[in-house]
Structure formats: structure tokens, C-alpha cells
N, C-alpha and C positions, 0 to 999 in steps of 0.2 A: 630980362628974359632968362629962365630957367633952361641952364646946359644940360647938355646930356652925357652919361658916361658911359663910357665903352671896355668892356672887360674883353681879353683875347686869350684864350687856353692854346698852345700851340704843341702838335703834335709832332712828330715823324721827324725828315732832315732837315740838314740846314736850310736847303731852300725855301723849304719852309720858314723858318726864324726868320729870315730875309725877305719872304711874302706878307709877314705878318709887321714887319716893319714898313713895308710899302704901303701896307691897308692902316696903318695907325698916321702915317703921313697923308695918306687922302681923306682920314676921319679929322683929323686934328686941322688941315685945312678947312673943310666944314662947320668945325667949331665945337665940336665931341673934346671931351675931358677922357685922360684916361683913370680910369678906378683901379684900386689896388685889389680888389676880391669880387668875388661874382656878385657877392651880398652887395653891392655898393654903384652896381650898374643896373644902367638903363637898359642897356645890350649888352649881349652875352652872345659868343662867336667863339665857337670849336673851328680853328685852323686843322685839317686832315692831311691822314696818309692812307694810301689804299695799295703801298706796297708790298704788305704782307696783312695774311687776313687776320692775323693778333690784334694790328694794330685798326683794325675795323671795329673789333670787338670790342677794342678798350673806349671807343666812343661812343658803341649804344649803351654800356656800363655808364659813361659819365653823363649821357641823355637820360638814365634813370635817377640819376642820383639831382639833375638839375629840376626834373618836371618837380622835385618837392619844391625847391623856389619857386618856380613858376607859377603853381598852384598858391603859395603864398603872396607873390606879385604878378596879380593877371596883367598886367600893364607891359610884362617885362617882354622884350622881342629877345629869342633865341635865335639863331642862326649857325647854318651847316658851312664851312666857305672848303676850299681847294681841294682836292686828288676825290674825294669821298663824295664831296658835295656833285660833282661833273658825274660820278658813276652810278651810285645808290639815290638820286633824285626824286626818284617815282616812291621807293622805299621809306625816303629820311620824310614827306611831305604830304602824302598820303596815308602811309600805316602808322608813321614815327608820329604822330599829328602835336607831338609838344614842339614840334621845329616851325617857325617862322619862316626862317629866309632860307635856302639853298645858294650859294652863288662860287660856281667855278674859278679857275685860276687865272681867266681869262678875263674877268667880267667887273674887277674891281673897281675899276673905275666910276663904276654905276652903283657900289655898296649904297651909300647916303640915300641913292632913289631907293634901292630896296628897302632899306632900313624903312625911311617914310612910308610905303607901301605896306610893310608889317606893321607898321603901330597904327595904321588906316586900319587893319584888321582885317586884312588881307596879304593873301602869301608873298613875297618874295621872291621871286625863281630867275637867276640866269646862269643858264650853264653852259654856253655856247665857245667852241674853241676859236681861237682868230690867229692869224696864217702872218698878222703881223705886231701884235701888243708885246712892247717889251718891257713897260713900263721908266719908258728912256726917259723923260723929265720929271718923274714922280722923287721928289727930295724924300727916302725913309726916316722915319721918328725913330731917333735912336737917346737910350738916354748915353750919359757919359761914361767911356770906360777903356778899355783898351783892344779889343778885339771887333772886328766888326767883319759881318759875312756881306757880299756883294754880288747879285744875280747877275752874269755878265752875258748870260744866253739865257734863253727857254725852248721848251719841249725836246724830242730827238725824233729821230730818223732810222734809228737804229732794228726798231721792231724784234728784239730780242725775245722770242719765244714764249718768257717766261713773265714780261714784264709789260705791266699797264700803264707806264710813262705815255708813251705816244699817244694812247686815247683820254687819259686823263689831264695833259700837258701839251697835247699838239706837239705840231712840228718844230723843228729847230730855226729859232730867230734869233741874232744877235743884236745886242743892244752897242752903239757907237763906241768905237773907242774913247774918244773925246768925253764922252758925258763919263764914264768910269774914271777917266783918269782925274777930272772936274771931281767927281765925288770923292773919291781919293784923297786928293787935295785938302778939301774939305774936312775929312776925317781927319788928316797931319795935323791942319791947324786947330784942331781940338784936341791933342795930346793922344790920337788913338796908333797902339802902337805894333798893331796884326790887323791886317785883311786878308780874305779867305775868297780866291774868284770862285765864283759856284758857277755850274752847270750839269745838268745830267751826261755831257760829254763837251768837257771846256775844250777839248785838242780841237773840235771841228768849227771851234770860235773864226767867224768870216765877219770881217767890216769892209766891203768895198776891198782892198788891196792890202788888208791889214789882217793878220792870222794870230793865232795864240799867242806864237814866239813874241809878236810886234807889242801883243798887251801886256804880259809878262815885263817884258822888257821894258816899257814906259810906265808902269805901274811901280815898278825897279827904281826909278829914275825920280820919282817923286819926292822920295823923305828917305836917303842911305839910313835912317833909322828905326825907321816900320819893315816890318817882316812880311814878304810874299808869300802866300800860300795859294792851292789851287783841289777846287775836289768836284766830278770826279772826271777819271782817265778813263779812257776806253782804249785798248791796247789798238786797234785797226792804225789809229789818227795821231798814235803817239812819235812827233817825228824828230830828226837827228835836229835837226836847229831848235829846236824847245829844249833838248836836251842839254845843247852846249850854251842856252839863253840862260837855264837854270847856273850852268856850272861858273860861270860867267857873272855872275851877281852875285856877290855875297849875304844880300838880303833878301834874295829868293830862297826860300827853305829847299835843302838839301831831301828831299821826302816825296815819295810820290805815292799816292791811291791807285791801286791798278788792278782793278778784279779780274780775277781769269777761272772764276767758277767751277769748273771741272778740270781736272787733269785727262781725262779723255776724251780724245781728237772727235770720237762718234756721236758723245753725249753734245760736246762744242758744237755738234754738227745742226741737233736739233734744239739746240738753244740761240740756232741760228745768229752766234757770236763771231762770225767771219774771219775767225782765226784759227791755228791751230797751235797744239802746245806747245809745240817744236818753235815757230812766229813767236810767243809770248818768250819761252827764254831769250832766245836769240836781241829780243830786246832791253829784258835786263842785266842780259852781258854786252850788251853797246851803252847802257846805261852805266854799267858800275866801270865798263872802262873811260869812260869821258871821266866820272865822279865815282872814284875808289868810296867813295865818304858814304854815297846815298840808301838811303833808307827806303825799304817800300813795306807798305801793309796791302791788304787783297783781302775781297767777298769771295765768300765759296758757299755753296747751294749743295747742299747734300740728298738724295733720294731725289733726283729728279726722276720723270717717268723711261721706266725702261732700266734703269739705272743699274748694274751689275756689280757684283762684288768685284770684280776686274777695273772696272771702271772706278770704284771706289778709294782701290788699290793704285789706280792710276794717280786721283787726286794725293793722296799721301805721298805719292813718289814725286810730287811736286815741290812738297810742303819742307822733304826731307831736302831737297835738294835747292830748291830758293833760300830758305831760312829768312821765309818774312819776321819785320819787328812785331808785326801786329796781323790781324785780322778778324773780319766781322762774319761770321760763320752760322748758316741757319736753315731750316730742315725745309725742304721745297713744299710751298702749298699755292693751288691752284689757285689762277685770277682769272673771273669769268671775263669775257672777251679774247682773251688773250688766245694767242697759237696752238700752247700747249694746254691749256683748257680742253679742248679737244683730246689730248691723249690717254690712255688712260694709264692714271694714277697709281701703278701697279706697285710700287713700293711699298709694305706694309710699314703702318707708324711707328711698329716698334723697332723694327727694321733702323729707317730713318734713324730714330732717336740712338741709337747703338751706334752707327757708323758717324753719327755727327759729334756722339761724344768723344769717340776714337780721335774724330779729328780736333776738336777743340784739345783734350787730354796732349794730344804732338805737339801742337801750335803753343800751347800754353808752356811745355818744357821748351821749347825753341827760343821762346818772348825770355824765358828768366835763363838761358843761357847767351845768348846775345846781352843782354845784360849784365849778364858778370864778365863781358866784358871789355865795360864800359869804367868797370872799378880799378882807380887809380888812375882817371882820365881827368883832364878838366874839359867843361863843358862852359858854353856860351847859355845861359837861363836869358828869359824874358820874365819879372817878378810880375806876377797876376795879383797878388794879394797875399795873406793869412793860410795859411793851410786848412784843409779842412776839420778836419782832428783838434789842430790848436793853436792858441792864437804864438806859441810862443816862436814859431813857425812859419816860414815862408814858403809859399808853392810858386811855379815855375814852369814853362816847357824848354824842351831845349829845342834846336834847330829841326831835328828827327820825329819831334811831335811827342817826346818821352817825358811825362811827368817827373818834376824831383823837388824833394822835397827839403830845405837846409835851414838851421837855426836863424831866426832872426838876428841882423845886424843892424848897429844905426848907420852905418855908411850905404845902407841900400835901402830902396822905398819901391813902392808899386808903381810900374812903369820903369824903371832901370832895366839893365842888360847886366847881368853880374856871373862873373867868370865863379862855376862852383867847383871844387875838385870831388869825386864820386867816393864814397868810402866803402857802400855797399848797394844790394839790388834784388828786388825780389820780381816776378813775370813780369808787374805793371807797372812799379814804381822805383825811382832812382834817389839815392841819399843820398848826403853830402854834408859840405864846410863852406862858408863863402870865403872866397879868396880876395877878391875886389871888384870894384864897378866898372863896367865899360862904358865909356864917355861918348867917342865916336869908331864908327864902322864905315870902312874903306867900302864900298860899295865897286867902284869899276872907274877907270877911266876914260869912257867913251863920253862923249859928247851928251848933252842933255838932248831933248828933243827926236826926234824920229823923220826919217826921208823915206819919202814912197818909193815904195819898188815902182 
């Protein structure tokens, strides 16, 4: 019986890479091959994002560029799947007509019927949100390596102004503590040596009697040798026992993701972020005093509508005075559905592009002064691999989430912990020497296991 192969282009966040490993775990149960190139599959599936409309564009770009296969293999079923597939439906499968199958971030379970439905020769379409799919027994296909991303919730509740999560992702559902810590586990015993909990807002993770702090912490508890990590924060839900859960493990990464978009209180007001800036420091001064150590980076949304030179001014009095390591920074564009959809868009583009490169310009000198100084420090690496430049070279993060970069040694391999000391540092990257291996990491001495509140 002739297999079939399945090629997956994936776009946008991690949740994504993490949905697309869920959908290659329900193909691969089915009995789907996966292909290394589009040319080499039966199906061909663009994973989306529909959180900025760049990232819309870059897919009707790659739907043109696919219809020349398709036209060469009529046979081939294309398909639209997550954030894009739920929104633009009527668009991707009526006008787009080189697309096959449609199917939302809810509906994968049903991929294999759709697929069989497009190679019938007939469309594909589910795009229906559900109030409880968390994909909690679905084992992801992952090949072997060291980092692995983990959906621990889905959709939000948040309704932020600005953002089409809640209508393209639905409501907020969490998946079991139990079945995460289970997969966990399972990554340990395959040598994986970072996990990453995702959610569009991990802090408001609920099991029954079990909250973030409780997952964090049993996730902790699994392998003192795998790194915790967690993305994203929403400052409302960020609370003092998460933070002292962090400080409290030494292999929960010292780092937190915490957007706070505008520095002004007015603009927060219609970005309907339920906080105010004044709330947002006050937290990462409860933060850095539990942990002198920690790290934050932060999203900031420049030209929102109405948006004022004041206002913009506000954001920089933020930037000047936090001195994030990092941040993901980009010029406000409308999402239809959405709150502010509705407003109008009064910021002109060049506007926008001026003020955001102002900010980018601060954020970028902040990144490479925080970094020098970090020279003449040693640092805890996790080796990823080769560098990307060269092989004679090893790449690395450190706790903080900071690339560095240090000659290869033979006492260190991929997968090791190895203590670097920093020599020098530019915005984005950290140099170094390796000094030696680290073998084992003290994690905490509390009790294995968890008791319910």
C-alpha cells in the first residue's frame, strides 16, 4: 500500500511549532510519511499566523509560489491549517482556489478526514472553535534534539484591543498538569535538555487546584538537568508565588517575557490591557527584588490609533528606565474583527516607521550595554550545537535567554552545561572561553511530587 507524505511549512510563534508537531503526531498515527521538501509530498500544509498582517502576506506570496507545483501535480492536496485558516476561510477557498483544505486550530483532530476529502476532490473546511480541545493525549512528533516547545493552555480571555487570538484560538483551556509533566518525562528520557511552556497567557494556567506556580514547579522537579522556560506573561496574572517558584529552582530560567506595549496609561487603556504602567513596574520591582539576577524582555506596539507624541514619549520613558535585555518591537496594523479595527487608524505610516525606529535605535543601545556587562562574568551555556558562522565554534544560551558564542573544546559536546567566562559583547551576542563542564545542577530541596491545596 502506497504512503503518503506530508510536508508542513510553519509560520508565526512557537505555538505554532508546537501545533505543527501535534498535527504530525496525528498524521504519523494515520500512517502519513513525513517528506523533507514540498517537491516530495503528497500534502502540502502552510501552519499560519494572522497576528500581524505581514505575516498574512507572506502566505498568499508562498500560495503563489506553490500553485506552480500544484499545476505540475494535480494530484497534490494543498491546505491552509491555524490562526489564517479560522479567519481568511471564505478568502483562502473561494478566491485563493489553489487551496484544498482549510482547517483551524481547533479541528485537527479531523486533519486525515479532511485530507481524504481533498484528494476526493472536494474541499476540506473545518474551522470551528471548541470551548474544550486541548489536544491532552495527542503524543507530538518530534525529531530528536534538545529543546522542545509544549502547549500547556490554549486560546485567551484577554480580548486585548489589538489582538485576534480569542477569535482565531478561542477561549482559554488548559491541558492537565499530569499529561505535561508525563510528556516531560518523556522528553528527559530522550536526552531533551529545554522545554518552553507556551501559552498566549501561561500565568492564568488552571487544572482543577493546580495554577502555573504548581506546573512550573513539577515541571522543576522532573530532570534537575532540563531547563524551564515559559512564554507568554501577561502582567494582570503575573503572581508573587510564580515568582518566588522561579526563584526557588535553579532550573527554572531566571527570564521572563512580559509585554507592556505602551508606556502610556491612556493608550493601555484602549488596548484594553487591564493594567496600568505604574502596575507593570511595581512588578518588575517585586520581581528583581525576590531575583536580583532576572532578566525580562517585552513587545511594544508603536502607532497605535490615537497614539501621541506624548504617549510615545511615555513608551521610551519606560524602555529608559526598565532596561529590558531584549525586545520584540513593531508598528501597529489593523486586525479586522478585532476592537480596535474599529478605530481609526490615525497615525500616518511614516509617522509609525520614525517612532518605532526611535524605539528599536534605544532598545538596541540598552541590549549591547547590558551586555558589556556581562564581560568578565562566567556564565552557565546550554551547548545547542556548531555555531552558525562556523563549525570551529560552539553556540549556546545562557539562563537569560542570551546567545554566546565560544571556541570549541573536546571536554564539551551538545547537550552539556558548560561554565563560559565572557570576553566581549555586542547588542545580541555574547563571546567567550570555555572554562569547564557542568556535570550536575542542584535544583532545590523540596520533596519530589506535589500536594493539593
Amino acid at each position: 500500500m502506497k504512503k503518503n507524505y506530508v510536508f508542513i511549512e510553519t509560520y508565526g510563534c512557537q505555538m505554532n511549532t508546537a501545533d505543527t508537531e501535534v498535527i504530525l503526531g496525528i498524521l504519523k498515527n494515520q500512517g502519513y510519511e513525513v517528506a523533507e521538501t514540498a517537491e516530495q509530498a503528497d500534502v502540502v500544509l502552510l501552519n499560519t499566523c494572522s497576528i500581524r498582517e505581514n505575516a498574512e502576506q507572506r502566505i498568499y506570496g508562498r500560495l503563489g509560489n506553490l500553485k506552480t507545483l500544484k499545476n505540475a501535480k494535480p494530484n497534490l492536496v494543498l491546505g491552509i491549517l491555524g490562526c489564517m485558516a479560522e479567519r481568511l476561510r471564505a478568502d483562502l477557498v473561494e478566491d485563493k482556489k489553489v487551496v484544498d483544505l482549510v482547517v483551524g486550530p481547533d479541528e485537527y483532530r479531523r486533519l486525515p478526514e479532511y485530507i481524504d476529502t481533498a484528494f476526493s476532490g472536494a474541499k476540506g473546511i473545518g474551522v470551528r472553535l471548541s470551548k474544550t480541545e486541548t489536544y491532552d493525549d495527542i503524543i507530538p512528533y518530534r525529531e530528536d534534539g534538545l529543546q522542545a516547545w509544549i502547549s500547556v493552555m490554549r486560546g485567551c480571555d484577554k480580548f486585548c484591543s489589538f489582538c485576534v487570538v480569542p477569535f482565531t484560538r478561542g477561549r482559554e483551556r488548559s491541558r492537565s498538569l499530569s499529561s505535561i509533566i508525563d510528556e516531560i518525562k518523556l522528553l528527559s528520557d530522550r536526552g531533551f535538555r529545554e522545554i518552553t511552556l507556551l501559552g498566549q497567557n501561561v500565568n492564568s494556567y488552571q487544572d482543577a487546584n493546580y495554577n502555573f506556580a504548581d506546573l512550573t514547579r513539577a515541571s522543576a522537579l522532573v530532570d534537575p538537568m532540563m531547563r524551564i522556560r515559559f512564554s507568554t506573561s501577561h502582567p494582570q496574572d503575573l503572581s508573587r508565588e510564580l515568582l518566588e517558584t522561579i526563584a526557588e529552582y535553579d532550573n527554572i530560567c531566571k527570564y521572563i517575557h512580559l509585554p507592556f506595549q505602551s508606556g502610556s496609561n491612556r493608550i493601555l487603556e484602549l488596548m484594553n490591557r487591564t493594567y496600568t504602567i505604574e502596575k507593570y513596574l511595581s512588578i518588575l520591582d517585586e520581581a528583581r527584588s525576590i531575583m536580583p539576577n532576572v532578566s525580562f524582555s517585552t513587545d511594544i506596539i508603536s502607532g497605535f490609533p490615537t497614539e501621541t507624541w506624548e504617549d510615545h514619549l511615555a513608551t521610551i520613558n519606560v524602555l529608559q528606565k526598565v532596561q529590558f535585555d531584549g525586545a520584540y518591537m513593531f508598528k501597529y496594523s489593523a486586525r479586522e474583527g478585532t476592537k480596535a479595527f474599529k478605530m481609526p487608524d490615525d497615525v500616518p505610516e511614516d509617522v509609525k516607521g520614525k517612532r518605532l525606529q526611535e524605539i528599536i535605535d534605544i532598545q538596541h543601545q540598552i541590549s549591547y550595554e547590558r551586555n558589556q556587562e556581562l564581560v568578565g562574568k562566567t556564565e552557565i551555556i546550554l551547548v545547542e550545537g556548531r555555531s552558525k558562522k562556523s563549525a570551529e565554534f560552539f553556540s549556546g544560551r545562557t539562563d537569560s535567554n542570551k546567545m554566546v558564542i565560544f571556541p570549541k573544546n573536546e571536554n564539551a559536546a551538545e547537550g552539556d552545561y558548560a561554565s563560559v567566562i565572557i570576553n566581549r559583547a555586542s547588542a545580541a551576542t555574547l563571546f567567550g572561553d570555555f572554562v569547564q563542564t557542568v556535570t550536575k545542577r542542584n535544583v532545590t530541596s523540596a520533596a519530589l511530587g506535589l500536594v493539593k491545596k
